[in-house]
C-alpha positions in Angstrom: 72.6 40.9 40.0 75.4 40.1 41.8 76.8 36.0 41.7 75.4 35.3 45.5 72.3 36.5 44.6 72.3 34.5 42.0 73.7 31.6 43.5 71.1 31.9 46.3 68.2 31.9 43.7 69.7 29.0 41.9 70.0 27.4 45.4 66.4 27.9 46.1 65.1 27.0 42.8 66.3 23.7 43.9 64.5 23.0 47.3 62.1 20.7 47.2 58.4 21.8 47.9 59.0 25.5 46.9 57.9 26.8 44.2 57.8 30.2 42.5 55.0 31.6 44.2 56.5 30.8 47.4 59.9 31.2 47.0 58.3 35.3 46.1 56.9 35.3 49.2 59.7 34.5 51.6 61.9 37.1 49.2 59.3 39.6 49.8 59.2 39.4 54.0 63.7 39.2 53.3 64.6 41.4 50.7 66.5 39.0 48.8 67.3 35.9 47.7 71.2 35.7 49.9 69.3 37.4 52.9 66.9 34.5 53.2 69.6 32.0 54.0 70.9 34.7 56.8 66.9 34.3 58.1 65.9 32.1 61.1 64.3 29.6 60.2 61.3 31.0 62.9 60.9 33.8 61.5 59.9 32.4 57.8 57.8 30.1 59.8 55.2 33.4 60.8 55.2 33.9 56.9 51.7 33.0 55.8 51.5 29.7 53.9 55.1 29.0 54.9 55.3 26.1 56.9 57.6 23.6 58.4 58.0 21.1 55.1 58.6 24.5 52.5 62.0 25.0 54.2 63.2 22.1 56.2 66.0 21.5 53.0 66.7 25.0 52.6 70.2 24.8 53.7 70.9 21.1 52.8 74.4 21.3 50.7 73.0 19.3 47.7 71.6 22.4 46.6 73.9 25.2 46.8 76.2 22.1 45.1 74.0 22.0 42.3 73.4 25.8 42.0 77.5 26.4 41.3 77.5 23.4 39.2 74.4 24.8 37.0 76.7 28.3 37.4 79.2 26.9 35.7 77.7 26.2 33.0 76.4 29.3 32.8 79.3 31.3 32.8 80.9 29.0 30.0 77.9 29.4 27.8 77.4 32.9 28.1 73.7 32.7 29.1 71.9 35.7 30.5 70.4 35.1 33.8 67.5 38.0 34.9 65.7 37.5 38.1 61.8 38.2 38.6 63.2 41.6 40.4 65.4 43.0 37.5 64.6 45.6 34.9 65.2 42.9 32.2 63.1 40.6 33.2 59.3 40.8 30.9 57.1 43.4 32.1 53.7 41.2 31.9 55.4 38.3 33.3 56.6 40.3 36.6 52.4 40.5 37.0 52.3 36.3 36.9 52.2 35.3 40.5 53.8 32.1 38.9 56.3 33.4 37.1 59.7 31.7 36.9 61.8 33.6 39.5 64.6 33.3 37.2 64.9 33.6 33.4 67.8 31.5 31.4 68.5 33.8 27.8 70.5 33.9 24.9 70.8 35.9 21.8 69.7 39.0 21.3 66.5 39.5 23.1 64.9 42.7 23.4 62.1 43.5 25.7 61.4 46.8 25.1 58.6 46.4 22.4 55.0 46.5 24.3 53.9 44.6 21.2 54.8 41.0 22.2 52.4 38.1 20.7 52.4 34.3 21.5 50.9 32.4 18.4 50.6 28.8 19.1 48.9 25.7 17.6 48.8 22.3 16.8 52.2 20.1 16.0 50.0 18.3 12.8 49.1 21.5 11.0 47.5 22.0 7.6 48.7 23.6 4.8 45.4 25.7 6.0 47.4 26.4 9.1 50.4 26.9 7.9 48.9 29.8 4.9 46.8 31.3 7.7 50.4 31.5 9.9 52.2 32.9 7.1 49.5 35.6 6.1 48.6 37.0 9.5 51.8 37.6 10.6 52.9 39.3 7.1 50.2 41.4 7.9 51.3 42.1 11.5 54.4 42.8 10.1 53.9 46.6 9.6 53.3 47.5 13.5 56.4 45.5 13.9 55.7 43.1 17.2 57.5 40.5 18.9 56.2 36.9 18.1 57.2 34.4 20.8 56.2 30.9 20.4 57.6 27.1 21.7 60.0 26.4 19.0 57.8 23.1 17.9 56.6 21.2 15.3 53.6 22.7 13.3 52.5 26.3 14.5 55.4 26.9 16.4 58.2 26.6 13.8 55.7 28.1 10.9 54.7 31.4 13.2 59.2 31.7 13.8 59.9 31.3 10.5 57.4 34.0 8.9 58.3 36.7 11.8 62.0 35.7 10.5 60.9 36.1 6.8 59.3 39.5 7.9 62.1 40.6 9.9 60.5 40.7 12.8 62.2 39.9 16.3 60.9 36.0 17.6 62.0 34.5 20.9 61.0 31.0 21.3 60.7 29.5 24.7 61.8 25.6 25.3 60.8 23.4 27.1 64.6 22.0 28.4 67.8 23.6 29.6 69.3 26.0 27.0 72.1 23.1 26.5 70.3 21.5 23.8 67.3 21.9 21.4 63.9 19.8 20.3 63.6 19.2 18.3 66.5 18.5 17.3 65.5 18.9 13.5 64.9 22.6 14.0 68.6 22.9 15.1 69.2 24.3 11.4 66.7 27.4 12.3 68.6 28.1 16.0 71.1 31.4 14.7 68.6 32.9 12.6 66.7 33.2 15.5 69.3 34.0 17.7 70.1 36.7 15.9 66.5 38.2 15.5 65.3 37.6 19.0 66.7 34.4 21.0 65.4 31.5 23.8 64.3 31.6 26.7 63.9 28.9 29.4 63.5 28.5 33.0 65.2 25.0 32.8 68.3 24.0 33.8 71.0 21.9 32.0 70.8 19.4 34.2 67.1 19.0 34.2 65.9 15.6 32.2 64.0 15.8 29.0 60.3 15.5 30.2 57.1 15.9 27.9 55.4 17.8 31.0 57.8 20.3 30.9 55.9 21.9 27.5 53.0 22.7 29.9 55.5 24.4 32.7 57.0 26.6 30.0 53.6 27.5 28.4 53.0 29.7 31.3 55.9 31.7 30.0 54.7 32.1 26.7 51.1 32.8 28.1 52.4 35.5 30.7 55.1 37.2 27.9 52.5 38.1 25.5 49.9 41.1 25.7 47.7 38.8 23.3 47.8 34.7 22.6 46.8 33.4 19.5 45.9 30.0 18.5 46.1 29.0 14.4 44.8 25.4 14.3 44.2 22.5 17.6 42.7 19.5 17.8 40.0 18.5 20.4 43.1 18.7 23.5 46.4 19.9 23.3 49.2 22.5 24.7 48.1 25.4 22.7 44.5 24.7 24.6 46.1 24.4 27.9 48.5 28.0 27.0 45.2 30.1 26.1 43.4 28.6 29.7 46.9 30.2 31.2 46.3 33.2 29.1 42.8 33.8 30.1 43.7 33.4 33.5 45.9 35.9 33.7 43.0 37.9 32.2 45.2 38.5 28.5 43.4 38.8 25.1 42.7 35.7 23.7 42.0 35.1 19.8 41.2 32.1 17.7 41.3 31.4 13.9 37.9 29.6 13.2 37.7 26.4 11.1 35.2 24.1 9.3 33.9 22.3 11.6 34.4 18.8 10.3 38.1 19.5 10.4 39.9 17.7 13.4 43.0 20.4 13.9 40.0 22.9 14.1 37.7 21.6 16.8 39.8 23.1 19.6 40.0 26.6 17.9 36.4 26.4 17.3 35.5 25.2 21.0 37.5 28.0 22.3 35.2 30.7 20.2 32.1 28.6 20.7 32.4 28.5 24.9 33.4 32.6 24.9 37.3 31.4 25.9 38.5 33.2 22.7 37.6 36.2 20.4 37.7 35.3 16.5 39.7 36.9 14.0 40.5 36.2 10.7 43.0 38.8 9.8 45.4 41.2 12.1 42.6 44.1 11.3 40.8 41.8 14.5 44.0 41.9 17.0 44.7 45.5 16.3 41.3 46.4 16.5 40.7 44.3 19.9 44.3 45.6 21.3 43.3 49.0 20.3 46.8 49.5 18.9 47.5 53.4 17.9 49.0 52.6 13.8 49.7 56.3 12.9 53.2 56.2 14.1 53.8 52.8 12.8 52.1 53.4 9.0 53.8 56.6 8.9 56.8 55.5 6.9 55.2 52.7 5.0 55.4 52.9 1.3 51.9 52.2 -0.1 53.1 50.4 -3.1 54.1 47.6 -0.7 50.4 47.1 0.0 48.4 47.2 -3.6 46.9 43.7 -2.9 43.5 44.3 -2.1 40.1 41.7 -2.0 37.2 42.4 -3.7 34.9 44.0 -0.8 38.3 46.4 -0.5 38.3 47.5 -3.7 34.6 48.2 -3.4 35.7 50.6 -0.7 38.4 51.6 -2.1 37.0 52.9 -5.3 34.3 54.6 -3.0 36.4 57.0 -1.5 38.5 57.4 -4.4 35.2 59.5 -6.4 34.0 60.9 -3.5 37.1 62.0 -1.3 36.6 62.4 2.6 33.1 60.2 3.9 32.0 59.1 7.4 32.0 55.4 8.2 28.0 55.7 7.7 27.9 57.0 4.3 30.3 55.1 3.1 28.7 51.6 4.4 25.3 52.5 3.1 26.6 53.3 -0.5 28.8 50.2 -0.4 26.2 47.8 0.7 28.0 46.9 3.7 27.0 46.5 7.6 28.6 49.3 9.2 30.4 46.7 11.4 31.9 44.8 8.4 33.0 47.9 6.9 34.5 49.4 10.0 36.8 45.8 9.7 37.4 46.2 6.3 38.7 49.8 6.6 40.5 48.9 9.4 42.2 46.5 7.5 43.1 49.0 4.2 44.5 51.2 7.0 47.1 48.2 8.1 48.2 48.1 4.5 48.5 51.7 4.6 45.9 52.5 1.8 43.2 54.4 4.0 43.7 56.8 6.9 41.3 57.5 9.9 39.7 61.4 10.0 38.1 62.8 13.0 34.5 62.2 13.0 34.9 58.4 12.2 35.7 59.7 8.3 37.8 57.9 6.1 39.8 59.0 3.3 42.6 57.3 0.8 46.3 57.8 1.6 
């Protein structure tokens, strides 16, 4: 991208009464961002849904003066700029028709995992929430996917910190111009996660601190991920308002169930009960539901890394250790286990590497 280009985008991000979706529009019918300021101002006007209010300010000075003031900061901080257009920017997000037309990065970011989840949850969670944080992603761990998240209080910070503790790449998206961080307690966690993944934001430096922000940015998290996933939430919140996003952009959305006496569970268990969310209760669920291939993935994986079993797993473990190679059927009935349950509870043993899948739905130990 060269510096006009993103000047001009900078510039346009700037007009009042256009947003993304629009500013899209009037790049689409110009071919870029500089070659609509070359436009007359008629011919945007036969753009459908462009009308005389969306580009009156287009070429007041204010703006361009703000875009090379923002520019400058950009160049002095080293921040990564990638436009809706370029090869960098996030594949499911191009497919967002409100997608940020511009993307403000740093650290080491890399896209080019098709494994990207968003877990997100309440700012008050349990030491429930936090366990069930910890655990799922430690069992993700093994297929090796990015986990993106807001950088908060609760959830947030819990589902960073484990993909960190799992070496796994994290990128949290803020809610505020990469100048500064919130909160400002989780300042301490900012290079470990720059170096394992980064921020992104779609906020300027000069743009104030504002608490509706967090539901602008969850659209980025929401539109990143092939999957969103929401640990613990009370009766409202942002995680509730990320997986409506989600679901409107017709991406998988799961839902850890609680009891339902507990407060930081009614929101999880409303999104189940009304059909908004699929439950899960391990990663066995989201890889089954994604219908994610593991036998590349569980191909180097030592077993011995994976010995801790539950009961109903040993069951079928020491199943198929007497009798060898069985079909899903057999080895259900002689278990004394729904077929269903069982196919989850292999599904699970092949995550930890313990069980791999034969033609002819037939199990056998690794």
């Amino acid at each position: 991208m060269t510096e006009n280009e993103l000047i001009a985008l900078l510039t346009l991000q700037r007009v009042p009464n256009l947003g993304d979706a629009s500013i899209k529009k009037l790049i689409h019918h110009t071919g870029s961002a500089e070659a609509l300021f070359k436009e007359k101002p008629a011919n945007l006007l036969r753009i459908d849904g462009i009308g005389t209010h969306k580009i009156k300010e287009l070429h007041a000075s204010e703006h361009k003066n703000a875009a090379l003031e923002e520019l400058r900061f950009i160049t002095e901080n080293k921040i990564t700029c990638t436009a809706y257009t370029q090869p960098g920017y996030p594949d499911r997000l191009k497919h967002c028709i409100d997608g940020p037309i511009l993307l403000f990065k740093r650290g080491n970011i890399d896209l080019s995992n098709r494994r990207m989840l968003s877990i997100v949850g309440t700012r008050k969670v349990t030491p429930h929430g936090i366990a069930q944080t910890q655990k799922l992603i430690e069992e993700l761990a093994v297929l090796n996917p990015v986990i993106i998240s807001g950088f908060a209080y609760g959830v947030d910070i819990t589902a960073h910190r484990a993909a960190l503790q799992n070496n796994l790449q994290t990128i949290g998206v803020v809610a505020h111009g990469l100048n500064q961080i919130y909160p400002k307690v989780h300042k301490k966690y900012m290079q470990e996660v720059e170096e394992n993944g980064g921020f992104i934001s779609d906020f300027w430096s000069s743009d104030p601190f504002d608490r509706k922000n967090f539901l602008r940015r969850n659209r980025i998290i929401a539109g990143m991920s092939e999957a969103t996933i929401v640990i613990e939430s009370a009766a409202k919140g942002g995680s509730l308002v990320t997986a409506d996003i989600a679901n409107s952009y017709n991406r998988e959305v799961f839902a850890m169930p609680g009891r339902p006496g507990d407060s930081q569970s009614i929101g999880c268990n409303n999104l189940i009960k009304t059909q908004q969310a699929r439950l899960i209760t391990s990663a066995a669920d989201v890889v089954y539901v994604l219908n994610w291939d593991l036998k590349e993935d569980l191909a180097p994986v030592q077993k011995q890394l994976f010995i801790d079993l539950n009961e109903e797993e040993e069951r079928l473990y020491t199943f198929l250790n007497k009798n060898g190679k069985e079909e899903l059927d057999f080895i259900a009935l002689h278990c004394n286990f729904p077929t269903y349950k069982t196919a989850g509870l292999l599904l699970n043993m092949e995550i930890k590497g313990v069980v791999r899948p034969l033609p002819g739905k037939r199990f056998e130990l690794t």
